[in-house]
C-alpha positions as CSV (number, residue, x, y, z in Angstrom):
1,X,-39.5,-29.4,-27.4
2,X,-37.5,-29.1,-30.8
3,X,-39.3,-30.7,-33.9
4,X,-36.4,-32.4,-36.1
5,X,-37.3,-31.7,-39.8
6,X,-37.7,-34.6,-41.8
7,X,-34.3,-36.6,-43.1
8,X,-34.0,-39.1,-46.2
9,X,-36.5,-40.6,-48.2
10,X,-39.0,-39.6,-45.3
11,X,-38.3,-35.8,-46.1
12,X,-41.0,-36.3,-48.7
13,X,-43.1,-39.4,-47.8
14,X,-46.8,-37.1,-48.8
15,X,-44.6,-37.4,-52.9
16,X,-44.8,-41.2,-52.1
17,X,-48.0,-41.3,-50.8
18,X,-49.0,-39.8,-54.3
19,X,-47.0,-41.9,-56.2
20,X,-48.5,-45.2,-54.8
21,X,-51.9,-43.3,-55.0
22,X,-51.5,-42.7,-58.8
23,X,-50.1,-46.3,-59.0
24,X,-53.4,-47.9,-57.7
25,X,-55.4,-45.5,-59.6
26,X,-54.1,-46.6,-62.9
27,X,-53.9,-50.5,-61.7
28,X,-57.7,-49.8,-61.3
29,X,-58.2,-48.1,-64.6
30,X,-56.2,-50.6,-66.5
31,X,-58.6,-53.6,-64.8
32,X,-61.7,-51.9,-65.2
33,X,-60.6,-51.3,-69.2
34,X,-59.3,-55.0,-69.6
35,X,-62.3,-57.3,-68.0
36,X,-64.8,-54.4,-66.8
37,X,-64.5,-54.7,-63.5
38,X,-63.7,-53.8,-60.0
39,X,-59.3,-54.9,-59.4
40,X,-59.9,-55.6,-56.2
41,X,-63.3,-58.1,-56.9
42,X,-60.8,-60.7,-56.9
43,X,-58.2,-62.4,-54.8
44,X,-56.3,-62.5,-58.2
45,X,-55.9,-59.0,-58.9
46,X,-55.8,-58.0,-55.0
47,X,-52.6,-59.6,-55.0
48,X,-51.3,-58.4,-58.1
49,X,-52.3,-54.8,-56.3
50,X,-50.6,-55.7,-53.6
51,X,-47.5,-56.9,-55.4
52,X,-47.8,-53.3,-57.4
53,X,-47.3,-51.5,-53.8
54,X,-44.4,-53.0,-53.0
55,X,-42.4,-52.6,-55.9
56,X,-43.7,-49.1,-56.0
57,X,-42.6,-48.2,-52.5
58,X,-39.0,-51.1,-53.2
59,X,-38.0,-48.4,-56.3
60,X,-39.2,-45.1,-54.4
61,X,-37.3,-46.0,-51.2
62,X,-33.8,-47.5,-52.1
63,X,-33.4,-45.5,-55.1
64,X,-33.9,-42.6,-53.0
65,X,-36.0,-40.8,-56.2
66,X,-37.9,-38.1,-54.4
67,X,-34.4,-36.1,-53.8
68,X,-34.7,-33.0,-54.5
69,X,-38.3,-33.3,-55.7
70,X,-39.7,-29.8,-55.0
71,X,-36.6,-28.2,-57.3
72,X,-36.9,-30.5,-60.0
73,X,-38.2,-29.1,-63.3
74,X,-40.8,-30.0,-65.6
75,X,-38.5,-32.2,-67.5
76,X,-36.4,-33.7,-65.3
77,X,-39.9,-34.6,-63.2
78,X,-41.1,-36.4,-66.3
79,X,-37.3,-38.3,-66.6
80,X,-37.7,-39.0,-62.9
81,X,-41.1,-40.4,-62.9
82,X,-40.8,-42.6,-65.8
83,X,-37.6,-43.9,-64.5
84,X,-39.5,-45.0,-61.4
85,X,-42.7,-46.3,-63.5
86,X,-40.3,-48.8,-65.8
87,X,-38.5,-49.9,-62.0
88,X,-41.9,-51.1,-60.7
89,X,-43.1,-52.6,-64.0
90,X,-39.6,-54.3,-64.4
91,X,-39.9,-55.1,-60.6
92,X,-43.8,-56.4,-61.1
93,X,-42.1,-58.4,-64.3
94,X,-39.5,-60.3,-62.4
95,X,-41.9,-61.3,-59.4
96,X,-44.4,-62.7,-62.3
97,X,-41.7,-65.0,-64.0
98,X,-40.2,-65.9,-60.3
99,X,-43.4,-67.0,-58.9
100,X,-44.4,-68.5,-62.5
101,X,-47.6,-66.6,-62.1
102,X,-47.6,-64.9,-65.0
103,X,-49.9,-66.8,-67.7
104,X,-52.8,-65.9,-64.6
105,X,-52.5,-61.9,-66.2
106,X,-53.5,-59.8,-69.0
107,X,-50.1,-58.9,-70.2
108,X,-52.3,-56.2,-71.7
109,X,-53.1,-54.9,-67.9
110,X,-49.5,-54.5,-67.0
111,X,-48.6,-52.3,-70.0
112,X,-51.7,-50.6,-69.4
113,X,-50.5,-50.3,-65.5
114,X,-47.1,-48.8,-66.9
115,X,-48.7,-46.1,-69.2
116,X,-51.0,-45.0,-66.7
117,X,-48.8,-44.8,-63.8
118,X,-46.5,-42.7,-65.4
119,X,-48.9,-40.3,-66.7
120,X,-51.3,-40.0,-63.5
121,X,-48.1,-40.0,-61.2
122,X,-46.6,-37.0,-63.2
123,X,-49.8,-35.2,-63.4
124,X,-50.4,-35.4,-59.4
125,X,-46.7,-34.7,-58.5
126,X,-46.9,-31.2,-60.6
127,X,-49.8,-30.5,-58.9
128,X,-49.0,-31.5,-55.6
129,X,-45.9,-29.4,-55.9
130,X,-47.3,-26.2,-57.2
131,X,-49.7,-26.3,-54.3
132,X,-47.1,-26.8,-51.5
133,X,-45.3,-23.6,-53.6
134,X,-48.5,-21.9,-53.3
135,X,-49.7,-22.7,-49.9
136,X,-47.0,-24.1,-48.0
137,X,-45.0,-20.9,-47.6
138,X,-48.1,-19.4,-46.6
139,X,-48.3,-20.8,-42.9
140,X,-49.4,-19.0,-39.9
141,X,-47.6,-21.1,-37.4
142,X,-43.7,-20.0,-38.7
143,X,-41.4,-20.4,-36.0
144,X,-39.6,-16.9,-35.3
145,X,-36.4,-17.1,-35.6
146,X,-33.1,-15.0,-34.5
147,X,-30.0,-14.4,-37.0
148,X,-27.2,-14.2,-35.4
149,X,-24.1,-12.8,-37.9
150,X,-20.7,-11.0,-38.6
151,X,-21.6,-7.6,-40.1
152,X,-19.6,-8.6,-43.5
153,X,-21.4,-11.7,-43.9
154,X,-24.8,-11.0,-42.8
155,X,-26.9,-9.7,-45.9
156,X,-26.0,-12.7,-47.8
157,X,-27.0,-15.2,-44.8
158,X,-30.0,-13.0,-44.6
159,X,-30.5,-13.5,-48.8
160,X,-29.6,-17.6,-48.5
161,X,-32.1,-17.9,-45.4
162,X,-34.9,-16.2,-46.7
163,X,-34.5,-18.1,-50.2
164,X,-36.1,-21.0,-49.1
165,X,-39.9,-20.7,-50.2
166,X,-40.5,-24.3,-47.8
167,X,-39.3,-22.8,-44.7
168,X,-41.1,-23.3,-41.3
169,X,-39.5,-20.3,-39.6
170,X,-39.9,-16.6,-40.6
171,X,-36.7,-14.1,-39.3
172,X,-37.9,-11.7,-37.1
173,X,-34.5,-9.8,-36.2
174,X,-30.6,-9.4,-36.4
175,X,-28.0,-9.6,-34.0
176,X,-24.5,-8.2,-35.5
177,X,-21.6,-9.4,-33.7
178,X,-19.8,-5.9,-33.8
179,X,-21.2,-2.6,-34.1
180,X,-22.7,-1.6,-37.0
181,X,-24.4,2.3,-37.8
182,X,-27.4,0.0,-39.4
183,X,-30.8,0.1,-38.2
184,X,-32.0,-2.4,-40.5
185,X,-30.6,-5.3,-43.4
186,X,-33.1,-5.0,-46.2
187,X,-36.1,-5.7,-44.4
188,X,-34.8,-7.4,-41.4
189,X,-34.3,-5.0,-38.3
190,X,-31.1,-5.3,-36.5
191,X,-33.0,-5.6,-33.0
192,X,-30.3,-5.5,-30.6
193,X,-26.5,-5.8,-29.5
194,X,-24.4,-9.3,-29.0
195,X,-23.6,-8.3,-25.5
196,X,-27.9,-7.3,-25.0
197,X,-29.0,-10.8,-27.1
198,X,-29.5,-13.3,-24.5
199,X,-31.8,-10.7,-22.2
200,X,-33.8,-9.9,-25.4
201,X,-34.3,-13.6,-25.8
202,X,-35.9,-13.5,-22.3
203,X,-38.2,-11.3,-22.6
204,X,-39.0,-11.7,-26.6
205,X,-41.0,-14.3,-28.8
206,X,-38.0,-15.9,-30.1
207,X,-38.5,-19.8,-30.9
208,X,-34.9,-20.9,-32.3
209,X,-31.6,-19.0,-33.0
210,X,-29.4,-19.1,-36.5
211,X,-25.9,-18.7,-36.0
212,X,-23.2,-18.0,-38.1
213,X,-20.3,-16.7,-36.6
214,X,-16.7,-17.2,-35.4
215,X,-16.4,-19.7,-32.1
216,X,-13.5,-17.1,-31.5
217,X,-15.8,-14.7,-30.1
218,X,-16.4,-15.4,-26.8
219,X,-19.6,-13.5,-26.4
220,X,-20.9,-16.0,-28.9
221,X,-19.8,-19.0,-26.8
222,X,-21.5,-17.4,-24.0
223,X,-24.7,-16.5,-25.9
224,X,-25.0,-20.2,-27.3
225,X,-24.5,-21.3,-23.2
226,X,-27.2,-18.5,-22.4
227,X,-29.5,-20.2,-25.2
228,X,-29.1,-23.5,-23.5
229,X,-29.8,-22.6,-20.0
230,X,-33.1,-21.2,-21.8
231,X,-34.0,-24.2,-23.7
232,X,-34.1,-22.3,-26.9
233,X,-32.7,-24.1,-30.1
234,X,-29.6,-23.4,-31.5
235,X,-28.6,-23.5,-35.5
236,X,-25.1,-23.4,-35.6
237,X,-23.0,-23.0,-39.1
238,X,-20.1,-24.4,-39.6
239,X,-18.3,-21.2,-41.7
240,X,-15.1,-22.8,-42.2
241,X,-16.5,-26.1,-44.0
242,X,-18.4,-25.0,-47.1
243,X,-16.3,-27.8,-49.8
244,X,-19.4,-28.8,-51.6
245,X,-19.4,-32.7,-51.9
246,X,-19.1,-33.6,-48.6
247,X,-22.0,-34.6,-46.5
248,X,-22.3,-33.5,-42.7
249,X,-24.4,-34.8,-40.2
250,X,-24.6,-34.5,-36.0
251,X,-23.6,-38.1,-33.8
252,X,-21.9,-38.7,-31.1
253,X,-18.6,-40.1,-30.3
254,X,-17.3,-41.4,-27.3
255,X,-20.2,-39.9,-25.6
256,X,-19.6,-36.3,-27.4
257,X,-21.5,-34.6,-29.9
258,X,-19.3,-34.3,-33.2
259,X,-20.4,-33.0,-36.6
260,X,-19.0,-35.5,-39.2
261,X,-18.3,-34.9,-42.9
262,X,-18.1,-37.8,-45.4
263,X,-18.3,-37.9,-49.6
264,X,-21.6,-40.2,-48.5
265,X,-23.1,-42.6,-45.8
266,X,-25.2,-45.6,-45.9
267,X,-27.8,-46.1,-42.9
268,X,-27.8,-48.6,-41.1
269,X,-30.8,-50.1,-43.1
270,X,-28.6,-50.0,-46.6
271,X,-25.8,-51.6,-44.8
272,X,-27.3,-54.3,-44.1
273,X,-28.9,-54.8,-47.1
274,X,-25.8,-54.3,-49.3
275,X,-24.3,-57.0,-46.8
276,X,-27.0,-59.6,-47.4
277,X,-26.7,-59.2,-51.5
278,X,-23.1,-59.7,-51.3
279,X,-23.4,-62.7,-48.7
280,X,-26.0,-63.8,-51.5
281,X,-23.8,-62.8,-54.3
282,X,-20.8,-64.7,-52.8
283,X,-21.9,-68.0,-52.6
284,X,-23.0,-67.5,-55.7
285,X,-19.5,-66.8,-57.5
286,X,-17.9,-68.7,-55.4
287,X,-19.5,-71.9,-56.7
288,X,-19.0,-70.2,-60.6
289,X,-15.5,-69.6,-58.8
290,X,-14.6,-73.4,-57.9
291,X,-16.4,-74.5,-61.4
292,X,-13.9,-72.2,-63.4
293,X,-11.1,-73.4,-61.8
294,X,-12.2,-76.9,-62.2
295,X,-12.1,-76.3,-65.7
296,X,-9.2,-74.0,-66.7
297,X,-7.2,-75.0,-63.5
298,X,-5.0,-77.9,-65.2
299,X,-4.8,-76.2,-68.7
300,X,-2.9,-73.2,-66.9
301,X,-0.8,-75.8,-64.9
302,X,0.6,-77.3,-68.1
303,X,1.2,-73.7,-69.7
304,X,2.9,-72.4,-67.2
305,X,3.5,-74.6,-63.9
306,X,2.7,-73.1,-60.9
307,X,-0.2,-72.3,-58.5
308,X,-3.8,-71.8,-60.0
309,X,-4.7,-68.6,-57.8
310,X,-2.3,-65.9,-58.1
311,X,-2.5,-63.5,-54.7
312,X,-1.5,-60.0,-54.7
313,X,-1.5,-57.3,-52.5
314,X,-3.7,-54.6,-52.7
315,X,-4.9,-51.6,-51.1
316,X,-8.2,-51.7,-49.7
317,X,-10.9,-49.5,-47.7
318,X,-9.5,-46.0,-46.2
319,X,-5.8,-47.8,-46.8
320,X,-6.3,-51.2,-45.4
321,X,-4.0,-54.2,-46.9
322,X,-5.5,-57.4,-47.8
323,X,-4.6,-60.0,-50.3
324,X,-6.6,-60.0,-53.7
325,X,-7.6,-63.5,-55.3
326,X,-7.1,-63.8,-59.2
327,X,-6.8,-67.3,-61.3
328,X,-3.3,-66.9,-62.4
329,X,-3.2,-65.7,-66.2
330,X,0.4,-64.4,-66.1
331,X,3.8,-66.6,-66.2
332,X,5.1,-66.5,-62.5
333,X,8.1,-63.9,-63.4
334,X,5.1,-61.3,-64.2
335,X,6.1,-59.1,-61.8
336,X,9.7,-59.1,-62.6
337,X,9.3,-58.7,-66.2
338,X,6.8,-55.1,-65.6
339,X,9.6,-53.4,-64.9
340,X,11.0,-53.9,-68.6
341,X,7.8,-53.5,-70.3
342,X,7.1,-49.7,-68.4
343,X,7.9,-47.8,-71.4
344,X,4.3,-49.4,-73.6
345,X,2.7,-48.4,-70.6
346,X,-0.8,-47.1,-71.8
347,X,-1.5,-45.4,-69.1
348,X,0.2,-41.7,-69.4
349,X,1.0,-40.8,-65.6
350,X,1.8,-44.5,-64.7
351,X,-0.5,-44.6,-61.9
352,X,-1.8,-47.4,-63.2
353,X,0.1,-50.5,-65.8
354,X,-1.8,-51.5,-68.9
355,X,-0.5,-52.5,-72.3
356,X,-1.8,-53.3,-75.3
357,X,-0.6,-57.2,-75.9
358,X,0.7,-58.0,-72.6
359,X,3.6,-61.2,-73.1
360,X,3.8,-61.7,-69.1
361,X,0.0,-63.6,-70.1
362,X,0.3,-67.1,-70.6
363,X,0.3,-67.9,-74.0
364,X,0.7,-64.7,-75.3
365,X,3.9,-64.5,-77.6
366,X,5.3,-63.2,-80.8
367,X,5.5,-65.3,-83.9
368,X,8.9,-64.7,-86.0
369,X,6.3,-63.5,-89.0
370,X,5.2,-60.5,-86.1
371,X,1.9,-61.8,-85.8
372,X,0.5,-61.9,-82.0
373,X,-0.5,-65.4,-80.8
374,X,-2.9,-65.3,-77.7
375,X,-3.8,-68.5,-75.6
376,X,-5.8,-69.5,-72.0
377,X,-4.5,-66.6,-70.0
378,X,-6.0,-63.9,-73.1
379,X,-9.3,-66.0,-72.9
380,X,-9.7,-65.8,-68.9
381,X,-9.0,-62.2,-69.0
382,X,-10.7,-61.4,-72.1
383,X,-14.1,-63.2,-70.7
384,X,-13.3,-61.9,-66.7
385,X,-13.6,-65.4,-65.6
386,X,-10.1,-65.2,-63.9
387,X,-11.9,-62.3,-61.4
388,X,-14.4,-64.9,-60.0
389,X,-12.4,-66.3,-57.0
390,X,-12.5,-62.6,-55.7
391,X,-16.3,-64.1,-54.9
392,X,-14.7,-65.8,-51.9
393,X,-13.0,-62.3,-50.5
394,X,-17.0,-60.5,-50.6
395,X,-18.1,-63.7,-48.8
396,X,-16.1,-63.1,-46.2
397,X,-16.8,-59.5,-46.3
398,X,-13.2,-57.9,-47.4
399,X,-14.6,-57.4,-50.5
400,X,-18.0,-56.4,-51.7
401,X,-20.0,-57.3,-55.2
402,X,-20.0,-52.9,-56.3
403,X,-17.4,-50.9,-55.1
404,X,-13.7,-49.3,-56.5
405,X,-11.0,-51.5,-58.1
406,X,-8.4,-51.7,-55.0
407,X,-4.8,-50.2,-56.3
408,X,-2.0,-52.3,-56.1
409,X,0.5,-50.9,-53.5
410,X,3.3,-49.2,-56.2
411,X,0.0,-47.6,-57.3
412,X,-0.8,-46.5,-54.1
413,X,2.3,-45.2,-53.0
414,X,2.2,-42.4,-55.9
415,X,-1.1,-41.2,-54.8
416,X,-2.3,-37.5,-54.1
417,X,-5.0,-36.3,-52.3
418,X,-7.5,-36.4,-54.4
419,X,-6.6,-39.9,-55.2
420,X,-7.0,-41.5,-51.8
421,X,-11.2,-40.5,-52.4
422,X,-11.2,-44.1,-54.2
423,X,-10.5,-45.7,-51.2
424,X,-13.6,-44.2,-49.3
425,X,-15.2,-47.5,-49.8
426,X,-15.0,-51.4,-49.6
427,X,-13.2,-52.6,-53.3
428,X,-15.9,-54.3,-55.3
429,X,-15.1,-57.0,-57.8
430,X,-16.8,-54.5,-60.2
431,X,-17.2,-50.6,-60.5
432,X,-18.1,-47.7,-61.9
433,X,-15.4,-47.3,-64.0
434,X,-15.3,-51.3,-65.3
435,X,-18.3,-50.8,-67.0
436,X,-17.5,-46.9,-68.7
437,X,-14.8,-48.5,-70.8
438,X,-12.0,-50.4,-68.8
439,X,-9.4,-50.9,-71.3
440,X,-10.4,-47.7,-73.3
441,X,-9.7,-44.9,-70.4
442,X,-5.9,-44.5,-70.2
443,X,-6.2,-41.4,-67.4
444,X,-5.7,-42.5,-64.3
445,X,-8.0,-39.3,-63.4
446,X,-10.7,-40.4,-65.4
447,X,-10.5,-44.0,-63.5
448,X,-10.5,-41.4,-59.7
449,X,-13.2,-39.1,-61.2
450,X,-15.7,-42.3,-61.8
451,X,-15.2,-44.0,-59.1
452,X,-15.4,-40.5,-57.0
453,X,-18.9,-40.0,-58.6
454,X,-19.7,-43.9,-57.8
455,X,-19.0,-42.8,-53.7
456,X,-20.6,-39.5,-54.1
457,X,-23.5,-41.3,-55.3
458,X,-23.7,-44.6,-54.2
459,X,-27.2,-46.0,-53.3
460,X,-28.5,-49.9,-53.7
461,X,-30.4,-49.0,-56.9
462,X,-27.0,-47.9,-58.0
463,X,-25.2,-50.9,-57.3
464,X,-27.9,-52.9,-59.1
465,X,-27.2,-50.7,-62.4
466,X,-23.4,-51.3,-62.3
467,X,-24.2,-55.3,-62.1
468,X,-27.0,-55.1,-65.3
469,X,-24.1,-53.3,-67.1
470,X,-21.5,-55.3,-66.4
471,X,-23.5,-58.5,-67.3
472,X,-23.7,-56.5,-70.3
473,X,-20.0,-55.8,-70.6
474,X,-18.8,-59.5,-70.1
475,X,-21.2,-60.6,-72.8
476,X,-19.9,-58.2,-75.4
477,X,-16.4,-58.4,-74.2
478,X,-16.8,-54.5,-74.8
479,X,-13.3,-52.8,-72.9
480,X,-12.0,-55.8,-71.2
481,X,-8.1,-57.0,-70.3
C-alpha cells in the first residue's frame, strides 16, 4: 500500500503542534508572573487558554504560514513567527471586545502572552528544524527507489532528487532509456537496460519507480503497465510542463485520471468559507447599499435626470459576461462622449480609460476663469460610495468581496495572453491593485502584474489584508477616482 506524503497545512502539522505548545507555555508563564499562579486554576483563565488555541491554530491554518518552513532562514523565521504571534494577539483582542469580556483580564497578561509567544515559538521552531535536518535524513526505513531517465537528462534528475535532505526514499539504481557506455552516474549505478527493467523489478528490492522520460517511448509505456500489474508505485514527470507558477495536482474527470495545472486552487474548505464572508459581507453592503442611495439618489436625479444605478457590462470569471452595478456619477451620454476625451487618456496603452478631471461626471465642469468645479458625482467616486450596490452582485454570488476589477468589454477585447490571467478568478468589489495606488498606476501591466500576484497568492488571510487596507484607503481617500 502507497503512503501519500502529507499535502497543505498538514505537511507540517508537528511545526503547529510546536507553535501551540510555545503558545501555552508562554500563556502559563505570563499568568504565573501576573497573579502567581497556576492559568489553568481557574475557569477564567482556562477559557482565555482555550480562546488562545484557537486563534493560534485560526492564524496557523488559513494563513497557511508553515509553507515552506524547513527552507526558511533565520530571518525570515523570525518575520514569520512574529507575524503569526501579532495574528493571535489581534485575534485574542477582537474576541475580548466582542464578547465584552475584557475588563475580566490583565491587559498586562496578554502583552506578556504576545512577547512570550513569539520568543519561545522561534526558539522551539529553530530547534525543531535543525533536529529534523540532523536526524530526519538519517532514517533506516528509506524507501528504495528506481530512476528511470533519458541519458541527456539523467545526472541532473539524479542532482535535483538527491537534493532533498527530507526525503523518505534513497536511489538505489538507474535505468537509461537508450544505451549508454556508463557503468555508473556519480554514485548511482546504472543497474540495468529499459527493455531488462520490469524483470529486474521482479526479482529486486525496489519499493517505487521515478520516471522522467518521453511517453513517446513505448518501452516506457509498457514498463509503467509492467509496474502496475506489479503493484509497484509509479512517479511520473511531466517534462514538458516546467512554467514555474502554475500549480499541478492529480483528480479525476469524467471518471479519468487527469493532472491539472492552475495559477492556484482553493479547497473545498476555503471555498466555502470565502462563500460564507461574502454572503456575510453582502448583506452587509447591501443595506450600506440601499442607505446611500436613499441619500444621494434624488440629488443625482435633479443633476442629471435619469436612473440612479448605472449597469454596465463587464467581463467576469475565465470570460463570463454579467452586468456590473454602479450608482450612476456620469451624465447619461458618458459613453458617447469617451470617445472624444481618448487623447487625456492617462493610461499609456489604452487598456484601460482614466483621466485626470473627468467632465462626463456629474457636476464636473469648467468655469470660464479655468478653474475646475466638482459636484455629487466627484464626491461618490472620491469617497467609493457609488461601488456599494456591487454588494448585491457578491450576494448573489457573481461577484465576491476580494477578487480582480472585471474589465469592461472594449478592454477586454485588446487583451493578450498574459492579460486574460486576471480573469482566473471571481471580480471582487475590491483588489489587489485598488489598494497599491488606484489612480496613481497608469500601466495597465502594473494593474495585470498585481492582480496576477493576488491569484498566485490568494488565501483567506490574504483577502482579510486587502479589506483592512482598503478601509484604510477609503478613509484617506489616498488613490481614488
Amino acid at each position: 500500500m502507497y503512503k501519500r506524503n502529507a499535502q497543505g497545512w498538514s505537511k507540517h502539522f508537528d511545526f503547529v503542534i510546536v507553535d501551540e505548545v510555545s503558545l501555552q507555555i508562554a500563556f502559563i508563564f505570563a499568568v504565573a508572573i501576573r497573579h502567581q499562579t497556576f492559568a489553568y486554576s481557574t475557569p477564567l483563565y482556562r477559557s482565555l487558554g482555550f480562546v488562545l488555541f484557537l486563534a493560534d491554530a485560526v492564524s496557523l491554518v488559513l494563513r497557511n504560514s508553515m509553507h515552506g518552513v524547513i527552507s526558511r532562514g533565520y530571518f525570515i523565521e523570525a518575520r514569520e513567527t512574529f507575524k503569526n504571534c501579532f495574528y493571535v494577539f489581534a485575534i485574542a483582542m477582537i474576541f475580548l471586545f466582542g464578547t465584552q469580556t475584557g475588563a475580566s483580564y490583565s491587559r498586562i497578561i496578554l502583552f506578556l502572552v504576545f512577547g512570550f509567544h513569539f520568543v519561545i515559538s522561534y526558539l522551539l521552531r529553530i530547534i525543531w528544524k535543525l533536529a529534523i535536518k540532523k536526524y530526519g535524513s538519517a532514517k533506516v526505513s528509506k524507501k528504495s527507489m528506481l530512476v528511470v531517465a533519458e541519458p541527456d537528462k539523467a545526472e541532473k534528475i539524479l542532482n535535483r532528487l538527491s537534493s532533498d535532505e527530507l526525503a523518505d526514499y534513497r536511489i538505489t539504481g538507474v535505468v537509461l532509456t537508450d544505451k549508454d557506455d556508463r557503468k555508473t552516474i556519480g554514485e548511482y549505478p546504472i543497474v540495468v537496460g529499459l527493455d531488462g527493467a520490469a524483470d529486474y523489478l521482479v526479482r529486486e528490492w525496489v519499493d517505487s519507480v521515478y520516471i522522467d522520460a518521453s511517453l513517446s517511448n513505448q518501452q516506457v509505456i509498457k514498463l509503467m503497465d509492467a509496474c502496475a500489474q506489479m503493484a509497484v508505485p509509479t512517479h511520473y514527470h511531466i517534462p514538458n510542463l516546467s512554467r514555474d507558477g502554475v500549480k499541478r495536482f492529480a483528480e479525476k474527470v469524467g471518471g479519468t485520471m487527469v493532472l491539472t495545472t492552475a495559477i492556484n486552487y482553493a479547497t473545498p474548505i476555503q471555498t466555502i468559507m470565502k462563500r460564507c464572508f461574502d454572503i456575510f459581507a453582502g448583506l452587509i453592503g447591501s443595506l450600506i447599499a440601499v442607505l446611500i442611495i436613499i441619500v444621494v439618489g434624488p440629488i443625482i436625479k435633479k443633476e442629471s435626470p435619469g436612473p440612479i444605478l448605472f449597469a454596465q457590462e463587464r467581463i467576469g470569471q475565465n470570460g463570463k459576461r454579467f452586468k456590473m452595478l454602479k450608482i450612476r456619477s456620469m451624465y447619461m451620454d458618458a459613453e458617447d462622449r469617451k470617445k472624444d476625451l481618448m487623447a487625456q487618456n492617462r493610461v499609456k496603452d489604452g487598456m484601460m480609460f482614466k483621466l485626470d478631471f473627468d467632465p462626463r461626471i456629474i457636476g464636473n465642469e469648467f468655469l470660464p476663469d479655468g478653474t475646475k468645479k466638482t459636484g455629487i458625482g466627484e464626491f461618490i467616486r472620491k469617497t467609493s460610495l457609488d461601488e456599494f450596490p456591487q454588494f448585491f452582485l457578491v450576494l448573489l454570488g457573481t461577484m465576491s468581496t476580494v477578487g480582480t476589477r472585471p474589465p469592461t468589454v472594449d478592454e477586454w477585447e485588446k487583451y493578450e495572453y498574459h492579460h486574460r490571467a486576471r480573469l482566473a478568478t471571481k471580480p471582487g468589489v475590491t483588489g489587489m491593485w485598488q489598494v497599491s495606488g488606484r489612480s496613481e498606476i497608469t500601466d495597465f501591466e502594473e494593474v495585470v502584474r498585481l492582480d496576477t500576484e493576488y491569484i498566485t497568492n490568494w488565501s483567506l488571510g490574504l483577502d482579510l489584508k486587502i479589506l483592512c487596507k482598503t478601509v484604510g484607503v477609503l478613509f484617506s481617500r489616498k488613490g481614488a477616482m
